[in-house]
C-alpha distance (Angstrom), angle and dihedral (degrees) to the residues before:
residue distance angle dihedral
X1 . . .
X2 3.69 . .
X3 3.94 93.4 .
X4 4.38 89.2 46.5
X5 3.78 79.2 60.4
X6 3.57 103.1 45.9
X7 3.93 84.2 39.4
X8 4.11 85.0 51.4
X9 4.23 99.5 46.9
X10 4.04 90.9 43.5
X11 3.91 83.4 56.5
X12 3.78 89.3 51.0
X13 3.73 86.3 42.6
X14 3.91 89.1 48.1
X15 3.91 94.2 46.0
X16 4.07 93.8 53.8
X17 3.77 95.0 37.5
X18 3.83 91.6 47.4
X19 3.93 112.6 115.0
X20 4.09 94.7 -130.2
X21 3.63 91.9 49.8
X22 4.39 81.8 48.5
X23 3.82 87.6 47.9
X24 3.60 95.0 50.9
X25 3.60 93.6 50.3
X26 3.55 95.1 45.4
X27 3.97 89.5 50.7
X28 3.93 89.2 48.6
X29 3.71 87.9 52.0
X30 3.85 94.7 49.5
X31 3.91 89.4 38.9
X32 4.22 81.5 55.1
X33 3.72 93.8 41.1
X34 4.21 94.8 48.8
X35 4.23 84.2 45.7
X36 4.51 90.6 51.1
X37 4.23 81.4 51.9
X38 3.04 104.9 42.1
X39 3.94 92.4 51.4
X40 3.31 88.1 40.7
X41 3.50 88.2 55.9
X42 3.65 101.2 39.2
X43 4.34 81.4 47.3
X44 4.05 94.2 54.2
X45 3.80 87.6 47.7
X46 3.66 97.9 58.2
X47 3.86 97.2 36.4
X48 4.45 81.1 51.9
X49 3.51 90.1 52.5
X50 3.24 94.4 39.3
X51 3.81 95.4 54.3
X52 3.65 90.8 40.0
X53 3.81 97.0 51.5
X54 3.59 93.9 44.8
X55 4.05 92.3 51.1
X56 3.41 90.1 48.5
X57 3.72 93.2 49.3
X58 3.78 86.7 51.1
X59 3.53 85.0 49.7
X60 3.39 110.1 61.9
X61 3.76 89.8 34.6
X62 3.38 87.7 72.4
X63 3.82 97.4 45.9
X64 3.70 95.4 46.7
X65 4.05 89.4 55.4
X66 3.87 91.2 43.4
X67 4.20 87.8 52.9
X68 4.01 91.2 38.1
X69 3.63 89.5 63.3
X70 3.75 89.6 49.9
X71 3.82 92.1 46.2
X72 3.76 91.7 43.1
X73 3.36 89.6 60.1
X74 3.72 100.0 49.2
X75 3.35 98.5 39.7
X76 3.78 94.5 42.1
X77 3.56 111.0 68.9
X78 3.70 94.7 -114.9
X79 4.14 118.4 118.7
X80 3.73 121.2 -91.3
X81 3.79 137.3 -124.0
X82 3.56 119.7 -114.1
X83 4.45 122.0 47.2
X84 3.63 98.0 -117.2
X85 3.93 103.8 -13.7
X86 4.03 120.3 129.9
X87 3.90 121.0 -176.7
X88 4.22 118.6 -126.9
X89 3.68 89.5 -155.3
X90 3.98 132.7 -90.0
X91 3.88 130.1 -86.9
X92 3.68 118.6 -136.8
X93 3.85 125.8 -145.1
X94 3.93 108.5 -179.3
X95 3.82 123.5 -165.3
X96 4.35 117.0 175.9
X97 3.71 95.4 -89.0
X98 3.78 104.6 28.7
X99 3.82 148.2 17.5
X100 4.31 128.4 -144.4
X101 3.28 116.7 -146.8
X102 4.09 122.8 -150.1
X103 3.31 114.5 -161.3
X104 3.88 127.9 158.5
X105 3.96 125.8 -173.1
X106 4.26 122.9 -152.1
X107 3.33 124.2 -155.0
X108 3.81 117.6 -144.4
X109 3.96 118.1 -125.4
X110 3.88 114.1 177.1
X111 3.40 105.6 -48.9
X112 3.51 99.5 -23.1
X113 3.77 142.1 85.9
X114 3.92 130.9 -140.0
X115 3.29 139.1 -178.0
X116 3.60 110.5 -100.1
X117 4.03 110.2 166.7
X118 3.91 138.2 2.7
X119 3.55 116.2 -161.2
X120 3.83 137.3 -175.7
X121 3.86 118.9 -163.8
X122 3.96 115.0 -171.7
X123 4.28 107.6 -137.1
X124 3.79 100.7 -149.3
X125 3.97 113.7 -159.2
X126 4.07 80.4 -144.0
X127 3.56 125.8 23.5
X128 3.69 129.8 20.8
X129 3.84 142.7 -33.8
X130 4.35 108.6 -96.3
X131 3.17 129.5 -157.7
X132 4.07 104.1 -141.7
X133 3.93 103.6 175.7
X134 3.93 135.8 -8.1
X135 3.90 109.1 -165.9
X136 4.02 83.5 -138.5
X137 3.64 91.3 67.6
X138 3.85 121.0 -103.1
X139 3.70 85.1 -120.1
X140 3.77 115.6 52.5
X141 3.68 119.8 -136.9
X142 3.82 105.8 -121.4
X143 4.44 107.2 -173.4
X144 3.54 122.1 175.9
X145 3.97 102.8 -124.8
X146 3.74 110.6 -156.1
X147 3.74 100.6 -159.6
X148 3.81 91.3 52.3
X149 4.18 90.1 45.0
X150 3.75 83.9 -140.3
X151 3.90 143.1 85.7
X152 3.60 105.2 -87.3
X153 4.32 115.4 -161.8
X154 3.47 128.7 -152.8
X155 3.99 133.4 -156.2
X156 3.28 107.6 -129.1
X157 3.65 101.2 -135.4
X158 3.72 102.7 56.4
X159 3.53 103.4 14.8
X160 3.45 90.9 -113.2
X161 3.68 131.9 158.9
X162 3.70 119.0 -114.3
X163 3.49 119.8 -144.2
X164 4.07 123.3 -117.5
X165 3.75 122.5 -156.1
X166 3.59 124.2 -142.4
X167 4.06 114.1 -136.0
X168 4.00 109.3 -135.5
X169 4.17 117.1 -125.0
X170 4.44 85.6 36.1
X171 3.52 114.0 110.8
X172 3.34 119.7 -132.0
X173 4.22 136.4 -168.3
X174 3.91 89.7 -144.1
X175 3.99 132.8 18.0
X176 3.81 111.5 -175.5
X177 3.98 126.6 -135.6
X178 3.12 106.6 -152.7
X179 3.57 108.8 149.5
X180 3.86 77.2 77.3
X181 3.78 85.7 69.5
X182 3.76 96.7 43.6
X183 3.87 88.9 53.1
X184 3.29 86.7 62.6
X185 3.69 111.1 43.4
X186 3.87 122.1 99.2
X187 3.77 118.4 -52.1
X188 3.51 89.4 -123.6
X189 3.59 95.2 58.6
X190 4.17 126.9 103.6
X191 3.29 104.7 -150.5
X192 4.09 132.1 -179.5
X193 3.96 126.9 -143.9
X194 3.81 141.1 -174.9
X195 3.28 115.1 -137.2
X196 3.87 111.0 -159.8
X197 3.66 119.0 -166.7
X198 3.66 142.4 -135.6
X199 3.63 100.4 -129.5
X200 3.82 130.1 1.2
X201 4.20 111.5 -90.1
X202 3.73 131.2 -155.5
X203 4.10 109.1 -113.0
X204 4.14 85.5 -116.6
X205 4.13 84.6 56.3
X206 3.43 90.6 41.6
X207 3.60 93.8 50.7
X208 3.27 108.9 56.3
X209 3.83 89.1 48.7
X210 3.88 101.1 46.7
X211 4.40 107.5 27.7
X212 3.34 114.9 -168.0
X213 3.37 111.8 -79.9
X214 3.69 120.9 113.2
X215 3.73 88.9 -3.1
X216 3.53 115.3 116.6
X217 3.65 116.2 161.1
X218 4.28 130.9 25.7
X219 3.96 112.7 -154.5
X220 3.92 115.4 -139.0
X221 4.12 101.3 -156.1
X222 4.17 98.9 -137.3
X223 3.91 93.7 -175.0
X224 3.90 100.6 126.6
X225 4.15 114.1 -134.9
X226 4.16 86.2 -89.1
X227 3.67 96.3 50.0
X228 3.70 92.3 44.9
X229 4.13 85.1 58.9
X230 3.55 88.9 47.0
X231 3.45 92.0 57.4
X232 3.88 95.4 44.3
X233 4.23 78.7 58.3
X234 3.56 93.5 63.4
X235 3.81 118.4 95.1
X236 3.72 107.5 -153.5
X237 3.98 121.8 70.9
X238 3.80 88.3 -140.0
X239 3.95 87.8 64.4
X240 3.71 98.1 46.8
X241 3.94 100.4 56.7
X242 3.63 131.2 86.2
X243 3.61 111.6 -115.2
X244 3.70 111.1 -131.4
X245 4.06 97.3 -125.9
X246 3.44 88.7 54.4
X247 3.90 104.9 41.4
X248 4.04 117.6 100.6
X249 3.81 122.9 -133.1
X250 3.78 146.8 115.1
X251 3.83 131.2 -67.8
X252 3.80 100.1 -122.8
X253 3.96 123.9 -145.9
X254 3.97 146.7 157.5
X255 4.44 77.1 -121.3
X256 4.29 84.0 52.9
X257 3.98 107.3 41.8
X258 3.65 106.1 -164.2
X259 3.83 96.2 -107.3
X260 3.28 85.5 54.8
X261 3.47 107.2 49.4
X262 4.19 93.9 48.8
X263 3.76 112.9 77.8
X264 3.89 86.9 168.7
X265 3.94 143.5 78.9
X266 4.13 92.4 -112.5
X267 3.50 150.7 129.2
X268 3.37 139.7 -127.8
X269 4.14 124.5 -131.3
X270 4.01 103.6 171.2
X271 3.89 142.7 7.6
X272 4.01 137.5 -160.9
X273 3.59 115.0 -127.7
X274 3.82 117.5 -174.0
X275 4.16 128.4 -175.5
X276 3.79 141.8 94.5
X277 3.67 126.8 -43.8
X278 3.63 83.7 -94.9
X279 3.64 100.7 47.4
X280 3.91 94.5 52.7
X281 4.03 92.1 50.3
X282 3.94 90.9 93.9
X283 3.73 89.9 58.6
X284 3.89 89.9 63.7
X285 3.80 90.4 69.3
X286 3.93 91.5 63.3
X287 4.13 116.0 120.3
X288 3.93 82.9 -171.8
X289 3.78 99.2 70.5
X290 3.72 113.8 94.9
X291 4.20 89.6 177.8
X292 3.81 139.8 -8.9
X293 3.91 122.8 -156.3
X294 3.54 128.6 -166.8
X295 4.06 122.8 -115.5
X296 3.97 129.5 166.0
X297 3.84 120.6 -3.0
X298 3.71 117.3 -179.5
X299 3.67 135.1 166.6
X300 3.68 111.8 -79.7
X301 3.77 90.7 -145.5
């Protein structure tokens, strides 16, 4: 009995020591191994594309709204940001998380172009649109010219001056001529002015007056009737202009005739003109203009 049970356990022995029975186990174990990996696999895939579709989605989300509002407001009716500036269009880098946007702005002076801002906005899957550089400066340059009397601003990128608009009904202790100056600056010269006026004029008013040539932008003042006595409050000129980057209007063409280009019940209360010396000497016989500053002059050749 004793050796049948011997005989029995070496079997048992036998049958887990044999090398098929090893191999099969070992093959299981592979087969088992392969399966964990290639879930695993399969599992890191998805949750990768998942994360990656869904920040992308986020993404652009983000950049159409930021672009709607710029569309809206073209497209709309309603005034836009920016005396004279038009946008070329934006360049898009995406990485997985995030997207920088390139975007630079012109401003048009005669019948030329330059360069007037460069700006990079970060697109954040989570968290909120940043501004990381503007070519202009994120801080402007504000320098107390004494030939002018006035504060004179600067962009930052091309050294540039940046227009100011003077709001009618404010009283002021100084209001600059300068188309005067412009007049008389060489012949050769393109040269851009603000034209700030006494009193707020309808665009049919204004058109008659004005035409279309060498105008190329209308400002609409948007100070309400409280802001516009909080301004009058303020005891430095510098504070109580409009700057000219900041100022709403219309762009201003013989292709957009000013009935055209207002859908709205407003008034206008300043315009840029740009052109030669000699193109800008018609402007000088205007009773409407309360001031005129200076902004970009560039070499017309």
């Amino acid at each position: 009995m004793n050796d049948n049970k011997n005989s029995n356990n070496q079997s048992e022995i036998d049958f887990v020591n044999n090398s098929s029975f090893k191999r099969s186990i070992r093959k299981t174990r592979w087969k088992q191994f392969i399966l964990y990996i290639f879930i695993s696999t399969i599992t890191v895939i998805v949750c990768m594309v998942s994360i990656v579709s869904g920040s992308e989605y986020l993404i652009n989300k983000k950049i159409e709204k930021d672009n709607y509002r710029k569309e809206e407001d073209i497209f709309s009716g309603n005034p836009v940001k920016g005396a004279g500036i038009s946008n070329s269009g934006t360049n898009y880098k995406h990485d997985i998380f995030s997207a920088t946007g390139d975007t630079t702005t012109y401003k048009k002076v005669g019948d030329r172009k330059i360069v007037w801002d460069i700006m990079t906005k970060k697109y954040p899957a989570i968290g909120n649109v940043e501004v990381l550089t503007r070519g202009s400066g994120m801080i402007e340059i504000n320098e107390m010219n004494e030939e002018a009397q006035r504060v004179v601003r600067y962009n930052q990128l091309n050294n540039e001056r940046i227009i100011d608009f003077y709001y009618p009904y404010i009283s002021y202790d100084y209001l600059p001529q300068e188309l005067e100056i412009a007049i008389g600056l060489d012949e050769n010269k393109l040269i851009e002015v603000a034209l700030s006026f006494n009193e707020p004029m309808t665009p049919s008013d204004l058109g008659e007056l004005l035409g279309y040539k060498n105008v190329d932008w209308l400002w609409v003042n948007s100070a309400t009737k409280e802001q516009m006595k909080q301004i009058e409050e303020l005891q430095s000129d510098s504070l109580k202009v409009e700057n000219g980057d900041n100022a709403y209007g219309y762009g201003v063409s013989d292709a957009l005739p000013y009935s055209e280009t207002f859908t709205e019940n407003i008034t206008v209360s300043g315009a840029i003109v740009s052109g030669t010396p000699q193109d800008l000497e018609r402007f000088q016989k205007l009773d409407i203009v309360r001031a005129s500053v200076i902004g970009v002059t560039i070499d017309k050749y």
